[in-house]
N, CA and C of each residue as an Amber inpcrd file, in Angstrom:
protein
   303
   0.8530000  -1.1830000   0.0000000   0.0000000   0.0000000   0.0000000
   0.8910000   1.2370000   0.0000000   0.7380000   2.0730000  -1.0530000
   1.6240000   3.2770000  -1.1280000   0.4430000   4.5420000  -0.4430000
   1.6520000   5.1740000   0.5640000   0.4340000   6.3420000   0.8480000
   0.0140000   6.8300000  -0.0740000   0.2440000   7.2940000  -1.4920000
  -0.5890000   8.0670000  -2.2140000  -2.2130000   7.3300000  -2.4160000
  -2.0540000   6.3450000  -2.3910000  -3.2340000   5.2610000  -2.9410000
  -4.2280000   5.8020000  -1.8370000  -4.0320000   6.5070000  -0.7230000
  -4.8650000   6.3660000   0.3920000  -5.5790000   7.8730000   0.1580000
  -6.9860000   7.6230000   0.5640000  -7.9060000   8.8920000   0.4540000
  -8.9040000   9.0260000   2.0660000  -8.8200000  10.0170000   2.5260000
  -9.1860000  10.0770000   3.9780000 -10.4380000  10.9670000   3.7040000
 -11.7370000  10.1690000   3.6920000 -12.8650000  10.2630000   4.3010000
 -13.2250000  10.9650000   5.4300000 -14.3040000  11.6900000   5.2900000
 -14.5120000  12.3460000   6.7770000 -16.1360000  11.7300000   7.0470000
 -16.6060000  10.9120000   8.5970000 -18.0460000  10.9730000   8.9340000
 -18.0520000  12.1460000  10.1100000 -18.6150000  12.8980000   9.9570000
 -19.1500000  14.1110000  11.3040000 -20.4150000  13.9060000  11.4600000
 -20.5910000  13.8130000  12.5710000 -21.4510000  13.7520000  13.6000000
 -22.5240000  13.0840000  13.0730000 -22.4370000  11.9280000  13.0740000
 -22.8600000  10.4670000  12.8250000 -23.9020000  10.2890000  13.7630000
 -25.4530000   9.9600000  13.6550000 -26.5100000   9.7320000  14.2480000
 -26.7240000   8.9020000  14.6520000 -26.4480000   7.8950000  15.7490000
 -26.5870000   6.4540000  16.3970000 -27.9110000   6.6080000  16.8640000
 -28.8540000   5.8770000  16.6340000 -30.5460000   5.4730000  17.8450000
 -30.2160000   4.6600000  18.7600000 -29.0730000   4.1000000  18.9530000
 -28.7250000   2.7950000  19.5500000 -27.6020000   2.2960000  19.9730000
 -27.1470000   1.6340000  20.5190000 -25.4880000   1.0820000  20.6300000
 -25.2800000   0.4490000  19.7040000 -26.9800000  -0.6580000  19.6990000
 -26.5120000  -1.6890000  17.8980000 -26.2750000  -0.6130000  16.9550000
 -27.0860000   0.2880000  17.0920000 -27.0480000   0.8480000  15.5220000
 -25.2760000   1.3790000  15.0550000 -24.9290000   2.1660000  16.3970000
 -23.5070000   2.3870000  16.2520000 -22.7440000   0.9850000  15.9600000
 -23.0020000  -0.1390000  16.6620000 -22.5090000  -1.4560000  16.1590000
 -22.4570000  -1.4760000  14.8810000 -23.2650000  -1.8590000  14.5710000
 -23.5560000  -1.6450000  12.8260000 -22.8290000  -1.2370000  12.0380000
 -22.9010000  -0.0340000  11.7470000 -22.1350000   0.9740000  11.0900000
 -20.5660000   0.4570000  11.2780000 -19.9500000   0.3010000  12.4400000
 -18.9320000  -0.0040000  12.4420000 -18.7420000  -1.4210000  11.4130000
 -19.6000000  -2.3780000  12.0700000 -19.4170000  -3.6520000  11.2110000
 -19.4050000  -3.5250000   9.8340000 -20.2120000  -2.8990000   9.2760000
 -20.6180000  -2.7750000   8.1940000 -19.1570000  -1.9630000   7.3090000
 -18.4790000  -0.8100000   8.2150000 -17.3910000   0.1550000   7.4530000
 -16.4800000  -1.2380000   7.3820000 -16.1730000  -2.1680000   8.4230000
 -14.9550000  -3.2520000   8.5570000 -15.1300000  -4.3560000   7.4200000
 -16.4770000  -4.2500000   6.7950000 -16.8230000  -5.2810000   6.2440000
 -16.0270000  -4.7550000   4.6430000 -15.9830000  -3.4060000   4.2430000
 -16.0750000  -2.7560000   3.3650000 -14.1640000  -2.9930000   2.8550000
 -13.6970000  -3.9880000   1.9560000 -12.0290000  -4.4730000   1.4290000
 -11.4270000  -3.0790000   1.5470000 -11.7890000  -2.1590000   1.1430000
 -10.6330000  -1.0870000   0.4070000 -10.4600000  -0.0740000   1.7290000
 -11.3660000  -0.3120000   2.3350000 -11.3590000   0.5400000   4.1210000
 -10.0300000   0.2820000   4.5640000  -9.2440000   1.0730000   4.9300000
  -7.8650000   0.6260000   5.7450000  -8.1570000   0.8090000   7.0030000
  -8.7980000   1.6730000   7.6790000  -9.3170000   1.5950000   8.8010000
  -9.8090000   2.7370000   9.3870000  -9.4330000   3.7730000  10.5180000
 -10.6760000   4.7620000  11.0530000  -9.8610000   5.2430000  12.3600000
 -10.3200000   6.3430000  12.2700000 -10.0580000   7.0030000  13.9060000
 -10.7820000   8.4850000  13.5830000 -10.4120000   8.4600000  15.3670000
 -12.0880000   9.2760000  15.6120000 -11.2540000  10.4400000  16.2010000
 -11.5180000  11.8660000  15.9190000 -11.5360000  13.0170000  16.8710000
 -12.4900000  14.1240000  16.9090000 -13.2440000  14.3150000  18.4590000
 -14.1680000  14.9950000  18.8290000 -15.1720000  13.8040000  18.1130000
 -16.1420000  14.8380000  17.6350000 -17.5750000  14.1020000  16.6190000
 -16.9860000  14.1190000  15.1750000 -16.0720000  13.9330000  14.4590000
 -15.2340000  13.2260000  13.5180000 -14.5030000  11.9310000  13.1890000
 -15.3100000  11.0210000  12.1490000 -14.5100000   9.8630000  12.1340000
 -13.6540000  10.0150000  10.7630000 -12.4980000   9.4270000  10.9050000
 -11.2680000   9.5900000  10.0090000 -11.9370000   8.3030000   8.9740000
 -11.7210000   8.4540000   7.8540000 -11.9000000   6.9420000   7.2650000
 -10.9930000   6.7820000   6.0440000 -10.2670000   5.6830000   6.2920000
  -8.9240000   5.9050000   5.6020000  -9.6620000   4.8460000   4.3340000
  -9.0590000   4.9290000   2.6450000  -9.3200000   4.5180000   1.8730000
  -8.2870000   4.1600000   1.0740000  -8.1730000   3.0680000   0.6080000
  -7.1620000   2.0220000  -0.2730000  -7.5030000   2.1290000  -1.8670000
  -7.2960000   3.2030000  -2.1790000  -7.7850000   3.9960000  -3.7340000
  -7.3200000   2.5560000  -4.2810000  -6.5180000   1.9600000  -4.2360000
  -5.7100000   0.7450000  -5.2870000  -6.8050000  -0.7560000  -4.8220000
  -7.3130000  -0.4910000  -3.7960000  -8.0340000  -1.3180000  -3.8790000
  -9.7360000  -1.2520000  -3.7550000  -9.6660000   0.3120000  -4.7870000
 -11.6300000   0.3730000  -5.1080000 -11.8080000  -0.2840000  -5.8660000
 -12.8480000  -1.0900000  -5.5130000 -13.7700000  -1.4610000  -7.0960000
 -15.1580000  -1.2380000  -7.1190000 -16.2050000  -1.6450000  -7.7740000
 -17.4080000  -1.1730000  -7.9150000 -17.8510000  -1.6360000  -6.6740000
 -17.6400000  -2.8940000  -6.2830000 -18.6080000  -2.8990000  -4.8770000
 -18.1420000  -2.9340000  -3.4570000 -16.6300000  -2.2720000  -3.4810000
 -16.6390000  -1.1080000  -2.8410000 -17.3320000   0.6380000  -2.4670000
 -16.8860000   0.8100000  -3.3470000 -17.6300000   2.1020000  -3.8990000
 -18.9980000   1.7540000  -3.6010000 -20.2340000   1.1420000  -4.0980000
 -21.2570000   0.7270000  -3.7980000 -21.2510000   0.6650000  -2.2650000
 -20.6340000  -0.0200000  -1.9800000 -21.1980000  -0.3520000  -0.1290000
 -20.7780000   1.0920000   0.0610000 -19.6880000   1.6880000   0.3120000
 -19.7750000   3.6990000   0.6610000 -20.6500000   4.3800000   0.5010000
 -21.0100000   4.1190000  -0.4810000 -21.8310000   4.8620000  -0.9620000
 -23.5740000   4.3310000  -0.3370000 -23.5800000   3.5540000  -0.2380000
 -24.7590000   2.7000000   0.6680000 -24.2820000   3.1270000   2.2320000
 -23.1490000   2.9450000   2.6760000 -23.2590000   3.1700000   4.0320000
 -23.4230000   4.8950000   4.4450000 -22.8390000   5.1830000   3.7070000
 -22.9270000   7.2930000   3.5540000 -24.0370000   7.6700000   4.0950000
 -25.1460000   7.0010000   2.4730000 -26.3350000   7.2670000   2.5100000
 -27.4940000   7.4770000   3.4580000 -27.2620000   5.7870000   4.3250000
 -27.7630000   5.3820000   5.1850000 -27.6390000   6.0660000   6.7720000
 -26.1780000   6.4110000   7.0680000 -26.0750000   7.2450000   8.1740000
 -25.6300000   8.9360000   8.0270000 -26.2230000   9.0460000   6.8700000
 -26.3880000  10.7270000   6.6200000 -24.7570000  11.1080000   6.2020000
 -23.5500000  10.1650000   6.2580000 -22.7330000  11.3380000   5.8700000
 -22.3820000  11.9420000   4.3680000 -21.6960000  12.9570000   4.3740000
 -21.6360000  13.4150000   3.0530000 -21.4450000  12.6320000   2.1380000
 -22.1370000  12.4140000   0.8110000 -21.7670000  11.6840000  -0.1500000
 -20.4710000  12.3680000  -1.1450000 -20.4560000  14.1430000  -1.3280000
 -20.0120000  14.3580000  -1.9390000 -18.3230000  14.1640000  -2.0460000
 -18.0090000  14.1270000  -0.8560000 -16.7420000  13.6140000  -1.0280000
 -16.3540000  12.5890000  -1.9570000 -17.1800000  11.5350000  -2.0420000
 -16.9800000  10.2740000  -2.8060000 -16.8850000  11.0950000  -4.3930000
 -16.8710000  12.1130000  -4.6730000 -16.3650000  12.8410000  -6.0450000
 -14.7770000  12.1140000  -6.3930000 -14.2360000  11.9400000  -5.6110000
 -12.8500000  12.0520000  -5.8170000 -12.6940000  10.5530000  -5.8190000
 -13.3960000   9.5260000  -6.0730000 -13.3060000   8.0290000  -6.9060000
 -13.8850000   8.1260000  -8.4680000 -14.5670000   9.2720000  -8.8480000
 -15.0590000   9.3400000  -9.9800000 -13.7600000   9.1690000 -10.8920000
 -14.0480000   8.3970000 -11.6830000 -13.1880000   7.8550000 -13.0410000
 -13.6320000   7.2720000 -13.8890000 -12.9940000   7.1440000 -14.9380000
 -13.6290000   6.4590000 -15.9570000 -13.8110000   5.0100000 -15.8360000
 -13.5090000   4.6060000 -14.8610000 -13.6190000   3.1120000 -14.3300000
 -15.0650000   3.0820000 -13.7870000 -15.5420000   3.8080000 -13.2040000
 -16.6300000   3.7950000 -12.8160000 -17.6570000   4.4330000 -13.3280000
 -17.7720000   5.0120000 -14.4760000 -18.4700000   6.0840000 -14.9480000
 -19.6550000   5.5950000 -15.4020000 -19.8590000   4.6750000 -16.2040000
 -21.1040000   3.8030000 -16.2410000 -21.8250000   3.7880000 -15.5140000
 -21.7030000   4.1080000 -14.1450000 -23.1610000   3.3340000 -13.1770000
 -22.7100000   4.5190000 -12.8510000 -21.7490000   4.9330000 -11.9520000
 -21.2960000   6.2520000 -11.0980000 -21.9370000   7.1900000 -11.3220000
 -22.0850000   7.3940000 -12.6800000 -22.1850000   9.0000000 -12.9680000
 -23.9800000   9.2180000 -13.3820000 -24.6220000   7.6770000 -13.0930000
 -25.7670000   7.6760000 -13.6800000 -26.6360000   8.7330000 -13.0310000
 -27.1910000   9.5680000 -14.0100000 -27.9390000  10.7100000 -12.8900000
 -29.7290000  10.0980000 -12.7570000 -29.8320000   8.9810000 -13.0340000
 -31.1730000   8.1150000 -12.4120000 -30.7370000   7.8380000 -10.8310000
 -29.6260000   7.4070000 -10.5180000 -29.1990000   6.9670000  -9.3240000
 -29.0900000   7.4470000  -7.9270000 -29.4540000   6.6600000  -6.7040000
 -30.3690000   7.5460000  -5.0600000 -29.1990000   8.6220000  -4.8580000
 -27.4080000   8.3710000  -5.8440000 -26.7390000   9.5490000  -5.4400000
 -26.4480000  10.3670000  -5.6030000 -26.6990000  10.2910000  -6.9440000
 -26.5130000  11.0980000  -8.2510000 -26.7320000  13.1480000  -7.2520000
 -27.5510000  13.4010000  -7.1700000 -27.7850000  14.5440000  -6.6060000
 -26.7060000  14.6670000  -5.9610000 -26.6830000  13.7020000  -4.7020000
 -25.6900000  14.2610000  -3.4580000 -24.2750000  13.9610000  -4.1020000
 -23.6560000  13.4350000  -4.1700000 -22.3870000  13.5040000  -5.2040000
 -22.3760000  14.1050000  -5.7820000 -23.1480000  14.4800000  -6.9960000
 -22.6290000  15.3430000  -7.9470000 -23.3860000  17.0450000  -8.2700000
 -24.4750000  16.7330000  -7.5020000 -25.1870000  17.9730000  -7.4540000
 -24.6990000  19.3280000  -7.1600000
């Protein structure tokens, strides 16, 4: 893993109903290959990203987990490529707005 490959994600102030629900989310970011991993300061979670190892359903689950606990999608701008542009850029799609809007 070369540091350049790595892209640092930001979640702020992340909405838990629950301890599971915070469970969750965690499970769910660990579940996610290209995640290198996370750290937290104040109401900021760090989320480190393995650019060399995105693929579509990577990207997909981010973009599903974002969604789901409100954080910004637009950051995820900066995986846009022509590797993904087919589905990515589809402006039918639940992200299309928040990404690229």
């Amino acid at each position: 893993m070369d540091d350049a490959d790595i892209v640092e994600l930001q979640a702020r102030s992340v909405a838990y109903y629950s301890p599971g629900d915070e469970e969750a989310f965690f499970e769910w970011l660990d579940r996610i290959e290209c995640v290198e991993g996370g750290s937290g300061s104040g109401d900021t979670l760090y989320i480190s990203v393995d650019r060399a190892e995105l693929d579509e359903e990577c990207l997909t689950e981010l973009l599903a987990l974002f969604r789901r606990y409100g954080v910004d999608l637009k950051q995820l701008r900066v995986f846009d490529s022509e590797e993904f542009a087919s589905w990515f850029r589809n402006p039918e799609a639940f992200w299309y707005a928040e990404v690229f809007g």
